[in-house]
C-alpha positions as CSV (number, residue, x, y, z in Angstrom):
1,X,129.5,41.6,67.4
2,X,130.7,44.6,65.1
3,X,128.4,47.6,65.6
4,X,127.6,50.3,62.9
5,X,129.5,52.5,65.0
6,X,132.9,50.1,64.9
7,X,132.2,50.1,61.0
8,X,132.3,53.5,60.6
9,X,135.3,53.8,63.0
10,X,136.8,51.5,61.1
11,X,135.7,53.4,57.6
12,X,137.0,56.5,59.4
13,X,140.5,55.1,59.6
14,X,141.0,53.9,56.7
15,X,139.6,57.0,54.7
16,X,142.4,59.2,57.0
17,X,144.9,57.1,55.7
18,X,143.8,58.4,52.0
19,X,143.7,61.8,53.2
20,X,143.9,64.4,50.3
21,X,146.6,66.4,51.9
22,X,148.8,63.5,51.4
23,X,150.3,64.3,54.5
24,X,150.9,60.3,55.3
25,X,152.5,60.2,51.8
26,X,154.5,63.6,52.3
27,X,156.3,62.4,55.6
28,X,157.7,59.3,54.3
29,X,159.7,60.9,52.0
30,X,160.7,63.3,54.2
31,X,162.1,61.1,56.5
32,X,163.9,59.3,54.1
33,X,165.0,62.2,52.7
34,X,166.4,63.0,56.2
35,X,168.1,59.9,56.7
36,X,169.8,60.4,53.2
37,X,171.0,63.5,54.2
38,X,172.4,62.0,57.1
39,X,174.7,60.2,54.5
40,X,175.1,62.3,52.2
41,X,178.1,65.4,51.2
42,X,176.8,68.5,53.4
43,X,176.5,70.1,49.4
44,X,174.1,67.6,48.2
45,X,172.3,68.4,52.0
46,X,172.0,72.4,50.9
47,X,170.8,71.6,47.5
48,X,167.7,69.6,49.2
49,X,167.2,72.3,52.0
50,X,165.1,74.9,50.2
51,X,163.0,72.5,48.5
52,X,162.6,71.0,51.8
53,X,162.0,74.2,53.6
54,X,159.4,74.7,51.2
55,X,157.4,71.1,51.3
56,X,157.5,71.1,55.1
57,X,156.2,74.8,55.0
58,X,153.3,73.7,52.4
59,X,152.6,70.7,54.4
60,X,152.4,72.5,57.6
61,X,149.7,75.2,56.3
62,X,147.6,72.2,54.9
63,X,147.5,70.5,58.4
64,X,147.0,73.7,60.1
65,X,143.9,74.6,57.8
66,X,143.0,71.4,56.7
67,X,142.9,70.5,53.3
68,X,139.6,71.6,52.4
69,X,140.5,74.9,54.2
70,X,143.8,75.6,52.2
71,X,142.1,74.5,48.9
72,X,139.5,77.0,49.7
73,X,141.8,80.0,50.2
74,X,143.5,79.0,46.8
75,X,140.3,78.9,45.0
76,X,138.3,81.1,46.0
77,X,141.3,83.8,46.8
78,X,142.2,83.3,42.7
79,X,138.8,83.5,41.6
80,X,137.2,86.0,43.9
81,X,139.9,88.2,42.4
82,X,139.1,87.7,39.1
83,X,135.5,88.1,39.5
84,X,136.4,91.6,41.5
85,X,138.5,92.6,38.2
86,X,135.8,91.6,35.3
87,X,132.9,92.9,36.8
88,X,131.9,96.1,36.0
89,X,131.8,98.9,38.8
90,X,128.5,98.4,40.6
91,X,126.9,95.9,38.5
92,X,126.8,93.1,41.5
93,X,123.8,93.0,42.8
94,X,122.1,96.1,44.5
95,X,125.8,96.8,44.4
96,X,124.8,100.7,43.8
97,X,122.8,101.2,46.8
98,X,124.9,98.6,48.9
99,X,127.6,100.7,47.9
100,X,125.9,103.8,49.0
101,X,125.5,102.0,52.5
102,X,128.5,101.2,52.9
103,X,129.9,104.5,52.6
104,X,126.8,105.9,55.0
105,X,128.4,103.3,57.5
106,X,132.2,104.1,57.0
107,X,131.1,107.9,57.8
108,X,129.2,107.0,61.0
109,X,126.0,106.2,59.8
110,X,124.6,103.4,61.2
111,X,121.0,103.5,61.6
112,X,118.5,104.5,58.5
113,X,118.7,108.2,57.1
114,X,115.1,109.3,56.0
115,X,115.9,111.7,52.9
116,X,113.6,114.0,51.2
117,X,111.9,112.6,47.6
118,X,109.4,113.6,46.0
119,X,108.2,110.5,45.0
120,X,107.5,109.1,48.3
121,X,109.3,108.0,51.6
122,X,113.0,107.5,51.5
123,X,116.2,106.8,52.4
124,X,119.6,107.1,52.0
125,X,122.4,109.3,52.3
126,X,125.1,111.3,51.1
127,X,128.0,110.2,48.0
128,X,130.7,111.6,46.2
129,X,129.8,113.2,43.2
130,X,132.6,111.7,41.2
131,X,130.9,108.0,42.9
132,X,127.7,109.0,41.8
133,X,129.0,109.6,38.1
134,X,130.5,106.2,37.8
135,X,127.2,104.9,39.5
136,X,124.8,107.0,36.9
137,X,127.0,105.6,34.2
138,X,127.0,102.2,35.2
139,X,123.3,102.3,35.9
140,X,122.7,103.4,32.3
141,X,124.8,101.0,30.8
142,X,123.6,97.4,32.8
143,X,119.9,98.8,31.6
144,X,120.3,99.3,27.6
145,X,120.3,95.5,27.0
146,X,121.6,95.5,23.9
147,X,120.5,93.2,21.4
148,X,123.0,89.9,21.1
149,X,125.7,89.0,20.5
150,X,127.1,92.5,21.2
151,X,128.8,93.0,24.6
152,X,126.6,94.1,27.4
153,X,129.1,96.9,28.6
154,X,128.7,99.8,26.0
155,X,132.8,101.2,26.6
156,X,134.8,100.2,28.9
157,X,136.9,103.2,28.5
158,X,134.3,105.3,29.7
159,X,134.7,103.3,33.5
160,X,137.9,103.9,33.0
161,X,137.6,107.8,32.6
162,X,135.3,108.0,35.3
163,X,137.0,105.9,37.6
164,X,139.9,107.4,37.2
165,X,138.3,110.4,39.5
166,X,139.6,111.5,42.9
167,X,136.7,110.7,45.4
168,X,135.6,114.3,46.0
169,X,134.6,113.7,49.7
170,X,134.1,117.4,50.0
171,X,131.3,117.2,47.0
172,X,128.6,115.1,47.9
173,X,125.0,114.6,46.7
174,X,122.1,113.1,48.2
175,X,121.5,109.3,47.0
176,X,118.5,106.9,47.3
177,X,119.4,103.8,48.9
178,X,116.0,102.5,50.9
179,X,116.5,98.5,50.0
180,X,119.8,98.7,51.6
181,X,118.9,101.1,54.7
182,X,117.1,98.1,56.2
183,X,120.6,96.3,57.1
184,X,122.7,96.9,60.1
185,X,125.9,98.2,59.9
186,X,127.2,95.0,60.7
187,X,127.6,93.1,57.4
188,X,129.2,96.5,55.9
189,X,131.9,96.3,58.1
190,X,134.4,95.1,55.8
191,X,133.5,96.8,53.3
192,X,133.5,99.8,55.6
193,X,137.3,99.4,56.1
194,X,137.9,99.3,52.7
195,X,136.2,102.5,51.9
196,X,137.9,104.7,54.7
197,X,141.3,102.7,53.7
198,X,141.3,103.3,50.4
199,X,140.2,107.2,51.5
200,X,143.2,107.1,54.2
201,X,145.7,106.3,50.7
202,X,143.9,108.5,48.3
203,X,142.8,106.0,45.8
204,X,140.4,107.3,43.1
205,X,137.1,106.5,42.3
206,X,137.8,102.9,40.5
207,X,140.4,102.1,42.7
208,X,138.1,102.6,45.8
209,X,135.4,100.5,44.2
210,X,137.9,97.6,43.8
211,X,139.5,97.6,47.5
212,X,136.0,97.9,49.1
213,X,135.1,94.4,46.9
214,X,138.6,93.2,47.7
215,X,138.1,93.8,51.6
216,X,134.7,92.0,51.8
217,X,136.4,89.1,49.4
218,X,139.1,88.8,52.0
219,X,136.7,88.9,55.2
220,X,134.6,85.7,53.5
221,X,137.8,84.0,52.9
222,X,139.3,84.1,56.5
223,X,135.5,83.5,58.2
224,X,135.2,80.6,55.7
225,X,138.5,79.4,56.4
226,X,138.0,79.6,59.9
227,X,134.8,77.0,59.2
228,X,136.1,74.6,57.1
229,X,139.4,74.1,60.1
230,X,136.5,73.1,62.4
231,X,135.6,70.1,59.9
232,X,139.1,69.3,59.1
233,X,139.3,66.0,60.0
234,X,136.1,65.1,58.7
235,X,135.0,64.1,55.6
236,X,132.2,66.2,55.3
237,X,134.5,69.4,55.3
238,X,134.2,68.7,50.9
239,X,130.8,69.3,50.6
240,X,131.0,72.4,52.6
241,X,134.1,73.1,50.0
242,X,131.9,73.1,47.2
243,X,128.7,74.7,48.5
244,X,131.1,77.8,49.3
245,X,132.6,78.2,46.4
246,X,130.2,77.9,44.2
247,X,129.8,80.3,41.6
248,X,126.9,82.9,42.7
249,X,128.8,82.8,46.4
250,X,131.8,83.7,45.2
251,X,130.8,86.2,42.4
252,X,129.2,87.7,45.5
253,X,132.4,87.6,47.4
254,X,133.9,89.7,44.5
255,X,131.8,92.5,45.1
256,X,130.3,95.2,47.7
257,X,127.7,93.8,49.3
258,X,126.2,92.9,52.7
259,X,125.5,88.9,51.3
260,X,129.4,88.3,51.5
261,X,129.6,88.7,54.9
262,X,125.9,87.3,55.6
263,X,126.5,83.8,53.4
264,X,130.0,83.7,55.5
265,X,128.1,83.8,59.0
266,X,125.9,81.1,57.7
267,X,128.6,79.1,56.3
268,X,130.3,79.5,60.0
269,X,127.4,78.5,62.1
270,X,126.3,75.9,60.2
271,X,129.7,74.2,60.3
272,X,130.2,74.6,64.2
273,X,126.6,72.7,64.3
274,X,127.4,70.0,62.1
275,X,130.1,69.5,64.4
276,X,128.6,69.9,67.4
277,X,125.2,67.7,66.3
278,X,125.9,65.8,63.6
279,X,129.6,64.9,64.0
280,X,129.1,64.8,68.3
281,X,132.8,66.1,68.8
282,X,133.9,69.2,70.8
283,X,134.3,72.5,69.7
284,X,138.3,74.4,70.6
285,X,137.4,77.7,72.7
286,X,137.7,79.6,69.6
287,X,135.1,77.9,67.9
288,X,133.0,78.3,71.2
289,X,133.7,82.2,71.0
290,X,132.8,82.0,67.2
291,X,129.6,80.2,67.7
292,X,128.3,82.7,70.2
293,X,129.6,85.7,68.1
294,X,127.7,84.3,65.1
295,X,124.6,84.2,67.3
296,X,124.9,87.5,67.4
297,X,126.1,88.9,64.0
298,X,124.1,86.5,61.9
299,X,120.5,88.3,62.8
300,X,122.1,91.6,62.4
301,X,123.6,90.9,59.1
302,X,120.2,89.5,57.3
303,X,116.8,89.0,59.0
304,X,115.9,86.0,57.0
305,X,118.8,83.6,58.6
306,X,117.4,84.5,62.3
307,X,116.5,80.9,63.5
308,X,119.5,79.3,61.4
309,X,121.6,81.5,64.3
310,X,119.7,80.1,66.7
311,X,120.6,76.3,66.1
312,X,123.9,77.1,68.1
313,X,121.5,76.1,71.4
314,X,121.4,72.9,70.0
315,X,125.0,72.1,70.4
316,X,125.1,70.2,73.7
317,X,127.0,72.2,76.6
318,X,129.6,68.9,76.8
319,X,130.7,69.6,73.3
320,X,131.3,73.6,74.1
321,X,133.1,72.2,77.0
322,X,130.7,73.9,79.4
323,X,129.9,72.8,83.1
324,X,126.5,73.3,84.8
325,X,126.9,77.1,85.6
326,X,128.0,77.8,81.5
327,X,125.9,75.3,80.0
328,X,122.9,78.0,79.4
329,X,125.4,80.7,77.9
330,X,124.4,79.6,74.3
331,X,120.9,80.3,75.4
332,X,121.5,83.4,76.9
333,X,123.4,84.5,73.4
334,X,120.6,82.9,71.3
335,X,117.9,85.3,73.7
336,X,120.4,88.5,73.6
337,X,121.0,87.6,69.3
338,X,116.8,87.7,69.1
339,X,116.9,90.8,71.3
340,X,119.2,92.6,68.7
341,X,117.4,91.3,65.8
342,X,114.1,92.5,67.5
343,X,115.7,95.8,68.1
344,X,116.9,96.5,64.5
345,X,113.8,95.5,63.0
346,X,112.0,98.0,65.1
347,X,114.9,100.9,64.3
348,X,114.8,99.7,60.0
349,X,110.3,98.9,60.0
350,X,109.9,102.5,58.7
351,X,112.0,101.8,55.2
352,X,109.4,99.3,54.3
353,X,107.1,102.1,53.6
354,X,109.4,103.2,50.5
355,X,110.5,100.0,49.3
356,X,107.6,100.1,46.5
357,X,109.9,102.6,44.6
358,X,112.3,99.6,44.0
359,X,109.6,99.0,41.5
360,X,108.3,100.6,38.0
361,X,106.7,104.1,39.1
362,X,103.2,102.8,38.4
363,X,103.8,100.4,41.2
364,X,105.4,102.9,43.4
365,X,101.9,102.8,45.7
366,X,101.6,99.1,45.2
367,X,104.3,97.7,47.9
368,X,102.4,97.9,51.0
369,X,103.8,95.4,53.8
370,X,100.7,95.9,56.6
371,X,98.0,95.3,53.7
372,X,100.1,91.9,52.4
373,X,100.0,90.4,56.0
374,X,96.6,91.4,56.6
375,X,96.0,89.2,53.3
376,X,98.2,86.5,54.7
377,X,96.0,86.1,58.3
378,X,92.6,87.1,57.0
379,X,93.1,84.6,53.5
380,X,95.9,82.2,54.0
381,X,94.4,79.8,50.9
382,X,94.9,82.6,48.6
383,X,98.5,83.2,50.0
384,X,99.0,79.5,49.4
385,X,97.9,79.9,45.9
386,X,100.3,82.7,45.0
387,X,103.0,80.8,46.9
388,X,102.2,77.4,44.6
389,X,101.9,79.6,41.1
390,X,105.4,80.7,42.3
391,X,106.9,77.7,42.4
392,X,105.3,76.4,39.5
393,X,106.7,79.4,37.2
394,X,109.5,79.9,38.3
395,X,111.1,77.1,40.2
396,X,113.4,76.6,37.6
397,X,114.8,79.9,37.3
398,X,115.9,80.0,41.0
399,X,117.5,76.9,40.6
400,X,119.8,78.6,37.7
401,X,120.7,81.1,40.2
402,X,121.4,78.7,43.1
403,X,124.4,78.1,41.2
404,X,124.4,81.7,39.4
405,X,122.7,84.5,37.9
406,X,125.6,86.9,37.6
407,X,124.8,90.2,38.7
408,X,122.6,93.3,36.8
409,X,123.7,91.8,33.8
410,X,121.9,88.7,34.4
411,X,124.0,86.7,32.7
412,X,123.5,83.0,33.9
413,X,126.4,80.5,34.0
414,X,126.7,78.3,31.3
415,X,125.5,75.0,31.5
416,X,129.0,73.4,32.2
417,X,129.1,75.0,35.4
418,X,126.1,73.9,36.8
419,X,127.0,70.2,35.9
420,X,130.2,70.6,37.0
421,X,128.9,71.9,40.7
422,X,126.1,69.0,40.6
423,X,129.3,66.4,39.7
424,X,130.9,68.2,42.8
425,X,127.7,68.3,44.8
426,X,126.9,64.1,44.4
427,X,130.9,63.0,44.9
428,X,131.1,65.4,47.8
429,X,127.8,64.0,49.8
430,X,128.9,60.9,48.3
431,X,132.1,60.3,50.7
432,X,130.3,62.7,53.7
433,X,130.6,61.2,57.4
434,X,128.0,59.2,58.3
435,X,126.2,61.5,60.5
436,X,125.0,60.6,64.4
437,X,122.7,63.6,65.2
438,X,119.7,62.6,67.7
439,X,116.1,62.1,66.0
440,X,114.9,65.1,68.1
441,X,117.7,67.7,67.0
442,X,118.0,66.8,63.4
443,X,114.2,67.3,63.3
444,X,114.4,70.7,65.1
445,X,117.2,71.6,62.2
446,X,115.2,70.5,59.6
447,X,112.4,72.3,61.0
448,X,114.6,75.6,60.9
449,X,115.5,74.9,57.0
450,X,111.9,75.2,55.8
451,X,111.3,77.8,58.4
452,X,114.0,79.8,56.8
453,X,112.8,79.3,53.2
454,X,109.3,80.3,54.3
455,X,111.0,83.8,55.6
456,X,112.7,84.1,52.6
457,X,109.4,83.8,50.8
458,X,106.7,86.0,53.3
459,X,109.5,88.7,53.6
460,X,109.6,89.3,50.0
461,X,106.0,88.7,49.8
462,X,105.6,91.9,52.3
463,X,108.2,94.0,51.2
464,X,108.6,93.9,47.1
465,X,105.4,92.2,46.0
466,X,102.8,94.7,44.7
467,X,99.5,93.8,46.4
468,X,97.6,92.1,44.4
469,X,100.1,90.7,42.4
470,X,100.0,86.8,40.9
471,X,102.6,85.3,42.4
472,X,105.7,86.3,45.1
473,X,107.7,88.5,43.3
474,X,111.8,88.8,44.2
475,X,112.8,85.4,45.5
476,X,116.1,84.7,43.7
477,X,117.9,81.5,44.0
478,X,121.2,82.6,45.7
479,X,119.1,83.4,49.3
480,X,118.9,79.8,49.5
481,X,122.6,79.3,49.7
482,X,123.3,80.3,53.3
483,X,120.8,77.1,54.1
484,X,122.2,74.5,52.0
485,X,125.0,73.3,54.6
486,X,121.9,72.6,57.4
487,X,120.0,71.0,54.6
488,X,122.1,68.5,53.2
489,X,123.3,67.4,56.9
490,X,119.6,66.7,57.6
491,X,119.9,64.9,54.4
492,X,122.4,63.1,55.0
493,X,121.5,62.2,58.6
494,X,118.5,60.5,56.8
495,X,120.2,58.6,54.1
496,X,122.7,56.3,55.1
497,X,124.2,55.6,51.7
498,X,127.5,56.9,51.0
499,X,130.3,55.6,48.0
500,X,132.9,53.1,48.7
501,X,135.5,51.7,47.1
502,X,136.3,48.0,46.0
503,X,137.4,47.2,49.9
504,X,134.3,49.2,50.9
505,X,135.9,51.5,52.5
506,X,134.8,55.1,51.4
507,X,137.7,56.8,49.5
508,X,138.8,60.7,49.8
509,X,142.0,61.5,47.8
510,X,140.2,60.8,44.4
511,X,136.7,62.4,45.3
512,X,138.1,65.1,46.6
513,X,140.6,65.7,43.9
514,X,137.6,65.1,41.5
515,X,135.3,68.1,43.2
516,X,138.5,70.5,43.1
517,X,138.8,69.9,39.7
518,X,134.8,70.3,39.1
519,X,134.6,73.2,41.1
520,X,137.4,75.0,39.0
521,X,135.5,74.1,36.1
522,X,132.8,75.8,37.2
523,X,134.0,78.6,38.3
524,X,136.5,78.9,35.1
525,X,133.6,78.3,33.1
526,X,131.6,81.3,34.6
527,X,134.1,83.7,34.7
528,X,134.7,83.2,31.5
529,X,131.4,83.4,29.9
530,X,130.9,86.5,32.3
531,X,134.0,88.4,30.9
532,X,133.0,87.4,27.0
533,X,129.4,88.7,27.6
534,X,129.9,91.8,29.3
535,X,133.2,92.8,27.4
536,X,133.0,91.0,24.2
């Protein structure tokens, strides 16, 4: 009797076959290539021998990464350039004050600096006067909101003047960074390196702001990377392909920011899970060490994605490779990972008081966290209220910016590219692996997913959210992107249907082609209607 599992064994096989690397297509010519060398004049033999060199050298970096992997590095390494060259200086988002944290970090600064203001409590840290100019300008600028269709960015000359500056690291002035203070130093890290590199070579103003995006661009591609290699013989590695390049992730990727480095931590653990769980095959010792680092970083790079770190217990110890003394390291990372988090929390609780000045000054008073939980215990109905009203006015605005709201500008990708990343989305899930999780731990992932959007929403609730106010103010549609891998492997753990072709086997090489070629719509698309907005 033929099982589901021989089926999908069976569908396995002949999908590898199809593999988009080609690599089963590549090495038959190769070897006939060899044997008509054998043959041939030795000059005919050196003609052949670079282009040779250079096929087996291509095809040996695809199998190494896997296909989705070296696609990834392509894409995203193209795009995350451009984005990192057409955006203004600091008009990512918060990029001003995750700017200004990244510099308190690269100067030894790692836990919050209270900093006297006279309109309430603060926090921040000392910049560069010639920074703080290009900041003040750029600040200006992304808030006149000229009327259409002139370009967003008043003269781009003027960035060019400014940034033209030597860093003055001798200069400084006190700057306000509060919203940013929260974070660890963790996800500045990168961007950390960049600063005190690009300080080590003398680079000037402009020049500094483009290595620091450039360094954080480079630490989501290799962490990325690194998680798409663990799926590389599965399937599913395409969908993971398309959720991290999407546009808003990799906009984000070009510039300075603590999300680049917290959306490639997610990216990471929820790859080694799907794995581990869903795909029940064993993680290499570097995975293993990756996994527990995660546990670890994740917390201290965003407090929202806590539990999603936390999944890594679920991975049973056979599939780290663990006997019955190592079996409860996970656990013992996952405890020490909430201790850390529990920690930092404690060291960053006193910026909430000063995160109402984030807000319009009559509103300045209005941001109180301890009064919005009180709310929550003492009236949950109402809470429930706001949180529906929410939804129902604004559910379709965060799912623009799921695929992208582009920075302080606010400019939303055009249409085309959220079609295109839907048409890469369905064809993508379409040709997943059939996924084998257990009822219990699929449940206890899906679990975490809504826990995590429910974070997402009480944290913003507390900390932005005037008290009082109609609905939860702040939620925007990219926080949900660090989840999407955990929920569409729940998803498809639940749905069994998946795309075949005529023999009913499931294809690759043309679905994967097909959300390559969407994706670089997409992101084409965006980049494009960024550049035309903001520059004209």
């Amino acid at each position: 009797m033929t099982t589901q599992a021989d089926k999908e064994a069976a569908d396995r096989r002949a999908s590898d076959r199809e593999a988009v690397t080609g690599e089963a297509d590549a090495e038959q010519p190769n070897r006939d290539e060899s044997n008509r060398e054998s043959g041939d004049a030795g000059v005919g033999a050196e003609q052949r021998q670079p282009s040779d060199l250079f096929r087996r050298t291509r095809s040996g970096i695809a199998h190494h990464l896997g296909p989705a992997a070296a696609v990834f590095v392509l894409v995203a390494g193209v795009f995350g350039i451009v984005f990192a060259t057409i955006i203004p200086p600091f008009w990512g988002h918060d990029e001003i004050t995750q700017f200004g944290r990244a510099y308190q970090v690269a100067h030894g600064g790692f836990t919050p600096e209270r900093i006297t203001d006279d309109r309430g409590v603060s926090y921040g840290g000392q910049i560069p006067l010639s920074v703080d100019g290009l900041m003040g300008y750029a600040f200006t600028d992304y808030n006149r909101h000229p009327t259409e269709p002139a370009p967003l960015a008043a003269d781009e000359t003027a960035y060019d003047r400014l940034g033209s500056a030597p860093v003055t690291t001798t200069a400084t002035k006190q700057m306000w960074f509060t919203n940013t203070a929260a974070y660890s130093p963790v996800p500045y890290v990168p961007a950390a390196v960049g600063i005190r590199l690009a300080q080590a070579i003398g680079l000037d103003v402009g020049d500094t702001v483009l290595l620091t995006r450039l360094a954080g661009l480079l630490a989501y591609l290799v962490i990325v990377a690194f998680a798409l290699r663990a799926l590389r013989t599965f399937r599913i590695q395409w969908l993971v392909f398309t959720i991290a390049v999407l546009p808003i992730a990799l906009f984000q990727a070009g510039t300075v920011t603590a999300d680049t480095v917290t959306n490639a931590l997610a990216v990471l653990v929820s790859c080694l899970v799907v794995k581990g769980v869903f795909l029940d095959t064993r993680l290499t010792k570097a995975e293993v060490v990756a996994a527990l680092a995660a546990t670890l970083a994740l917390p201290l790079s965003k407090p929202t994605y806590v539990i999603l770190a936390m999944l890594v217990v679920l991975i049973p110890a056979r599939q780290y490779g663990f006997g019955r003394v190592l079996r409860w390291l996970p656990w013992c990372f996952a405890a020490l990972g909430a201790i850390l988090f529990a920690v930092w929390m404690k060291i960053a609780a006193p910026t909430g008081d000063g995160m109402g000045l984030m807000r319009k000054p009559s509103e300045w008073r209005s941001v109180r966290p301890g009064d919005q939980l009180h709310g929550i215990l003492s009236d949950p109905v109402h809470f429930a209220n706001t949180f529906g009203d929410s939804i129902w006015y604004r559910d379709e605005k965060w799912f623009i910016q799921f695929f992208g709201e582009l920075g302080f500008a606010y400019v939303d990708v055009p249409a085309l590219s959220i079609l295109a990343c839907l048409l890469a989305l369905a064809v993508s899930a379409g040709i997943a692996d059939r996924l084998t999780g257990n009822r219990w731990r699929t449940w206890i992932v899906a679990l975490t997913v809504l826990a995590s959007v429910a974070m997402i929403y009480v944290t913003l609730y507390m900390s932005f959210t005037p008290v009082g106010y109609w609905m939860i103010d702040g939620v925007q549609g990219r926080y949900f992107v660090p989840l999407a891998i955990a929920g569409f492997a729940v998803l498809l753990r639940w749905m069994p249907l998946r795309l075949s072709d005529s023999r009913g086997v499931t294809p690759v090489r043309g679905p994967a082609i097909t959300v390559v070629v969407a994706t670089v719509v997409a992101l084409a698309a965006a980049a494009i209607k960024y550049n035309v907005l903001i520059w004209g």
